[in-house]
LUMLUM-276256 format. One record per residue: residue in one letter; x, y, z of N, C-alpha, C in turn; chain. Coordinates in Angstrom, 1 decimal. Example, Ala and Ser with C-alpha at 12.3 -4.5 7.8 and 13.67 -1.06 7.14 Angstrom:
<recs>
 r   n.xx   n.yy   n.zz  ca.xx  ca.yy  ca.zz   c.xx   c.yy   c.zz c
 A   13.2   -5.7    7.8   12.3   -4.5    7.8   13.2   -3.3    7.8 A
 S   12.8   -2.2    7.1   13.7   -1.1    7.1   12.9    0.0    7.9 A
</recs>
This chain:
<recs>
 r   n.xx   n.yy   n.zz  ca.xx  ca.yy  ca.zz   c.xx   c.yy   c.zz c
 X   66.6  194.3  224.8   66.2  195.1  223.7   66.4  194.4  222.3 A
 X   67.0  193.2  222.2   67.3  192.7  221.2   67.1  191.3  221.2 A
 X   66.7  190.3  220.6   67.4  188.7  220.5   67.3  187.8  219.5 A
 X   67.8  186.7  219.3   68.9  186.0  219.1   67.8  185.0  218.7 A
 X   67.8  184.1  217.1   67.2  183.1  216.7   67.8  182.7  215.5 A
 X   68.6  181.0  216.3   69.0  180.1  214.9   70.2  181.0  214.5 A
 X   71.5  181.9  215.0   72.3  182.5  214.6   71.9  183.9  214.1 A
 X   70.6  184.4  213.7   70.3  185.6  213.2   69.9  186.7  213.7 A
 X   70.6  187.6  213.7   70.3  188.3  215.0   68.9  189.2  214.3 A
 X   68.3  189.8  215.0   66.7  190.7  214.4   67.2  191.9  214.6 A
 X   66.8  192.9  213.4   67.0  194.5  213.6   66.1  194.9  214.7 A
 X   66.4  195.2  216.0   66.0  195.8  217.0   66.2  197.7  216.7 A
 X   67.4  197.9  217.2   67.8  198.9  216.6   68.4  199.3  215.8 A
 X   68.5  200.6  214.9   68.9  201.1  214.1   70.4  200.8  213.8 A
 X   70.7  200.2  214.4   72.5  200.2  214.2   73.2  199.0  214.6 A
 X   71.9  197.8  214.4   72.2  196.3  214.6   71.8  196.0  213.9 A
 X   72.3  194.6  212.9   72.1  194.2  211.2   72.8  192.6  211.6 A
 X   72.3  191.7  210.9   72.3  190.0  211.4   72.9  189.6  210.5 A
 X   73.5  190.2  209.3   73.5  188.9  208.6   74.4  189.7  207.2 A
 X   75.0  189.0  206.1   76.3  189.1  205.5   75.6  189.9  204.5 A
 X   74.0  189.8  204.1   73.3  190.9  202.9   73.5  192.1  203.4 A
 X   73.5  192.0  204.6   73.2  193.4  205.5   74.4  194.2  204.9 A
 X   75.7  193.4  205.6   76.8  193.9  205.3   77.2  195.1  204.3 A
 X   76.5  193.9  202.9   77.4  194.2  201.2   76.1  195.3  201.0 A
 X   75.1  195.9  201.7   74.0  196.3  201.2   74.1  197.7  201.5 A
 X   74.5  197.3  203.1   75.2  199.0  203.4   76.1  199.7  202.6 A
 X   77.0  198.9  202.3   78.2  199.5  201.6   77.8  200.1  200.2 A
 X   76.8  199.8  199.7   76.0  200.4  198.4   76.0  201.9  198.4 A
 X   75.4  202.1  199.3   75.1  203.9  199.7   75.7  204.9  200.1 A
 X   77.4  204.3  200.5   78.4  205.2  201.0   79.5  204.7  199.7 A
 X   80.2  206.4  199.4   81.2  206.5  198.6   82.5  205.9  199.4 A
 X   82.6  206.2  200.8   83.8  205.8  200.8   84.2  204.7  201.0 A
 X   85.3  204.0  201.3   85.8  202.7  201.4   85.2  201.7  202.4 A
 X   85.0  200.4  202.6   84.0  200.0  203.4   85.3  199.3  204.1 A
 X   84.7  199.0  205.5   85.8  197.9  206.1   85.2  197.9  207.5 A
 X   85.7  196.3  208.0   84.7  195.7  208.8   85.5  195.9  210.0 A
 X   84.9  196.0  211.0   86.1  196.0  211.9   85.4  195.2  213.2 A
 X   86.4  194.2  213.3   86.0  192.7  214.6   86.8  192.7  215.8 A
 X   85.9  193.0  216.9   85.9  193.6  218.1   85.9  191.9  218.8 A
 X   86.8  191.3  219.6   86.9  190.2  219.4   86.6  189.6  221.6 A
 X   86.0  188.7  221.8   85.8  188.5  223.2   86.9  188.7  224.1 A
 X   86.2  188.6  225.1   87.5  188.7  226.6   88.7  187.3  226.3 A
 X   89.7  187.8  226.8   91.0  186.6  226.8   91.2  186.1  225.2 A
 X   90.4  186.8  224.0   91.0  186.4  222.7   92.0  187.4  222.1 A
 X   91.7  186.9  220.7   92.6  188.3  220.5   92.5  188.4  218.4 A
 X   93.2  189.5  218.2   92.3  190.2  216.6   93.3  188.6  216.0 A
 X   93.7  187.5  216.4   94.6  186.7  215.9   93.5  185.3  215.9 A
 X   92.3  185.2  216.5   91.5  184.4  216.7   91.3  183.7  215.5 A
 X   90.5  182.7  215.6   90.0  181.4  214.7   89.0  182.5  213.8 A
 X   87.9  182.9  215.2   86.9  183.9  214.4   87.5  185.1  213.3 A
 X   88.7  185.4  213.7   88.9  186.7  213.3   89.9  186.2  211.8 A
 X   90.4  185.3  211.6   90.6  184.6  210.7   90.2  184.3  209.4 A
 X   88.7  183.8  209.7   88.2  183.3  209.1   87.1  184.7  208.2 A
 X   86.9  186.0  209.4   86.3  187.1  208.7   87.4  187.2  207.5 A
 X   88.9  187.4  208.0   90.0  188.0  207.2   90.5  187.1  205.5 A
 X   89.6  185.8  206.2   90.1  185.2  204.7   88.6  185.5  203.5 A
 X   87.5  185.4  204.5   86.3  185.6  203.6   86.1  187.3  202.9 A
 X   86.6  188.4  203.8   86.8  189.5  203.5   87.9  189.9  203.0 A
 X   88.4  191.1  202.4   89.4  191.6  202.3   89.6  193.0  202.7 A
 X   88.5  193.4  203.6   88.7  194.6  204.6   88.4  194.7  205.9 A
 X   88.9  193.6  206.2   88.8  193.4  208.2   89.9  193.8  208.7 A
 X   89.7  194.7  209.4   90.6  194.7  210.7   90.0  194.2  211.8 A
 X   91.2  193.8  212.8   90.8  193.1  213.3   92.5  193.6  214.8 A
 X   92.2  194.2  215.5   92.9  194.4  216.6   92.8  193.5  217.7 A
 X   93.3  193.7  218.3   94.1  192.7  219.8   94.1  193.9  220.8 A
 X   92.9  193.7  221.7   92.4  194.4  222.6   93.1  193.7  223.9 A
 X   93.2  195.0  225.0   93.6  194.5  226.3   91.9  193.8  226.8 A
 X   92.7  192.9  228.2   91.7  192.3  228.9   91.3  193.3  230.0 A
 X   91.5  194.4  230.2   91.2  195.9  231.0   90.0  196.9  230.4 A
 X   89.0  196.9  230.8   87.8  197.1  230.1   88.0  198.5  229.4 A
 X   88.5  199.4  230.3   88.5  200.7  230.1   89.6  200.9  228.7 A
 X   90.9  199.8  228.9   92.0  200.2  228.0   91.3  199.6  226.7 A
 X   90.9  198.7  226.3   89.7  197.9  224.9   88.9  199.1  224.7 A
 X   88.1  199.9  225.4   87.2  200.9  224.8   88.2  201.8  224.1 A
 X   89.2  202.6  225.3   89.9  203.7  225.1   91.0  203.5  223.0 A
 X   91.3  201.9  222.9   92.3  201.9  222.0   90.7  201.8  220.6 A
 X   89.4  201.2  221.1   88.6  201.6  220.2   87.8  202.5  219.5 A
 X   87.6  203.1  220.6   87.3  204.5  220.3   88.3  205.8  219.7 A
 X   90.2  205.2  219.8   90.9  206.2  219.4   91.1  205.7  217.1 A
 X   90.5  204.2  217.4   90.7  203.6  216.2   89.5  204.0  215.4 A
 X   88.4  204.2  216.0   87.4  204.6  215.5   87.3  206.3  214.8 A
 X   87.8  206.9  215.7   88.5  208.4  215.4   89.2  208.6  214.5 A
 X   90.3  208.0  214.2   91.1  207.7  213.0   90.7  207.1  211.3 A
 X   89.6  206.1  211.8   89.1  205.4  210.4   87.9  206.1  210.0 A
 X   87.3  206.7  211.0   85.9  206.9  210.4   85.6  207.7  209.4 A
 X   86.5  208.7  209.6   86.6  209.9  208.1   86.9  209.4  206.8 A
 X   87.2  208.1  206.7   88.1  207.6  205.9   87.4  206.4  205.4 A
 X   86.4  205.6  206.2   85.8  204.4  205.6   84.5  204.4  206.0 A
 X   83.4  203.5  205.6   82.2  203.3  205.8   82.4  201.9  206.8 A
 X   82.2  202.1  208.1   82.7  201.0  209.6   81.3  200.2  209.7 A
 X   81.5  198.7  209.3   80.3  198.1  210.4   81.1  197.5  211.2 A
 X   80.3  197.1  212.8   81.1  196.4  213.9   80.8  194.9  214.0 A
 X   81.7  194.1  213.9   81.3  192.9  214.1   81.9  192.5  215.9 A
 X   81.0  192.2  216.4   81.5  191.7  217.6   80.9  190.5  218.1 A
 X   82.3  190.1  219.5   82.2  188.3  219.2   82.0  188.5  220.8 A
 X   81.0  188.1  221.9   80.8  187.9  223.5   81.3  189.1  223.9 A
 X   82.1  189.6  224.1   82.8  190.8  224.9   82.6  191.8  224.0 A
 X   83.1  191.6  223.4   83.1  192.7  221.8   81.8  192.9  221.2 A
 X   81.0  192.2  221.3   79.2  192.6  220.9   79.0  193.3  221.7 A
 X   79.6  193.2  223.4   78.9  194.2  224.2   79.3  195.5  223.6 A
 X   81.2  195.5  223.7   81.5  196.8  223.3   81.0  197.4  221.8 A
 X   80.5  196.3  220.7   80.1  196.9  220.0   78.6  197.5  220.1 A
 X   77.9  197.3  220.7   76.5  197.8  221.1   77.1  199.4  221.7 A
 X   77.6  199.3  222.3   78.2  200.6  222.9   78.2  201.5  221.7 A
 X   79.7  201.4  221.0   80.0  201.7  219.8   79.2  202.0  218.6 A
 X   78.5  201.3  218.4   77.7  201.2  217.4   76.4  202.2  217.8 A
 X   75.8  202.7  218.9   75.3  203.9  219.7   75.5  204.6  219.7 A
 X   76.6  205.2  219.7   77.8  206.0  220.7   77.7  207.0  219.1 A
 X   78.6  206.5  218.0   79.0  206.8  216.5   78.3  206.2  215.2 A
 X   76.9  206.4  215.8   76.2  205.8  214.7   76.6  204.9  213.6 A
 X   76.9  203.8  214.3   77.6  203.0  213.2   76.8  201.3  213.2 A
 X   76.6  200.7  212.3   75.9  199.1  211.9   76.6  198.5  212.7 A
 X   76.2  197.4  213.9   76.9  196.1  214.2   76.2  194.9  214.2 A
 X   77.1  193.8  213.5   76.7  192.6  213.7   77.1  192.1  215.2 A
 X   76.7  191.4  215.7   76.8  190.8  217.0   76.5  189.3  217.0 A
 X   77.7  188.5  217.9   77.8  187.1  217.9   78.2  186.9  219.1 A
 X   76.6  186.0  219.5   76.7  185.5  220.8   77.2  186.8  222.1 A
 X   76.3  188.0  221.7   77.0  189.2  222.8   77.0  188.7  224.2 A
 X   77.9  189.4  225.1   78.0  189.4  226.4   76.5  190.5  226.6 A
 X   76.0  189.9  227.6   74.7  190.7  227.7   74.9  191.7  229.9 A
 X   75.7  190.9  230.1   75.9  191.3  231.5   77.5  190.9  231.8 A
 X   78.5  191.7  231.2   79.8  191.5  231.3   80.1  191.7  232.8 A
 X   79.7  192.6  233.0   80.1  193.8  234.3   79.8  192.7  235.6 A
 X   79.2  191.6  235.7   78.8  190.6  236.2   80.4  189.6  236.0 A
 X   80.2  189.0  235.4   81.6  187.9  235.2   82.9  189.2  234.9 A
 X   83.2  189.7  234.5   84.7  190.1  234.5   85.0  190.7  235.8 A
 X   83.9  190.7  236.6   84.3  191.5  238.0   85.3  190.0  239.0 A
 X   85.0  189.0  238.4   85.3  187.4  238.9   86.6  187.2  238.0 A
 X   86.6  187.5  236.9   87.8  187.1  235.8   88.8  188.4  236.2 A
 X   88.3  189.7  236.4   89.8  190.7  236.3   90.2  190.6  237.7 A
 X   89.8  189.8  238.5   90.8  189.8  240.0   92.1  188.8  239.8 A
 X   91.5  187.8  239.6   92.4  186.9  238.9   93.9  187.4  238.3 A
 X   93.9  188.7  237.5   94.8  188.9  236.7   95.7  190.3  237.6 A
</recs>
């Protein structure tokens, strides 16, 4: 439903946005506080290189440390999403695992996500990686 050219993702749907204008553009039209929130791949964590680098270029990223248990990453995003959303204007940035969850998310609570390099068929490979653990 969506893809991927040269790093930029293409508005497919309504609630996927490619690129940093996107970001500062949305935040024009909502009073309340804006802040990004980076949903980060399987085995990483909100302490990543990626997630870093949002937090130094931004000054409103959060950036949590998800379990590697699919169900518990939804359950702790969906209760973070509950909590912030009254309170700020949310786009989702997600990184391989976290694109997926943010596609979800970003559906689910009508909310913008950027997406980087998404997991397109998780449910495929973590069925291989969560035996392991």
């Amino acid at each position: 439903f969506f893809f991927f050219k040269q790093k930029t993702a293409y508005e497919m749907l309504r609630s996927l946005v490619g690129s940093e204008m996107c970001i500062r553009d949305s935040f024009m039209t909502d009073p309340r506080k804006n802040l990004l929130l980076f949903i980060h791949g399987f085995r990483s964590s909100g302490q990543s290189s990626r997630a870093k680098q949002l937090t130094e270029r931004f000054d409103n990223v959060y950036t949590p440390s998800l379990s590697l248990v699919p169900d518990l990453a939804i359950h702790l995003l969906e209760n973070t999403l509950q909590f912030l959303k009254p309170h700020y204007n949310i786009t989702l940035i997600g990184s391989s695992l976290g694109g997926y969850y943010s596609i979800y998310l970003a559906n689910k609570h009508n909310l913008k996500a950027i997406l980087i390099n998404p997991a397109i068929r998780p449910y495929d490979t973590l069925k291989l990686s969560l035996i392991h653990i």
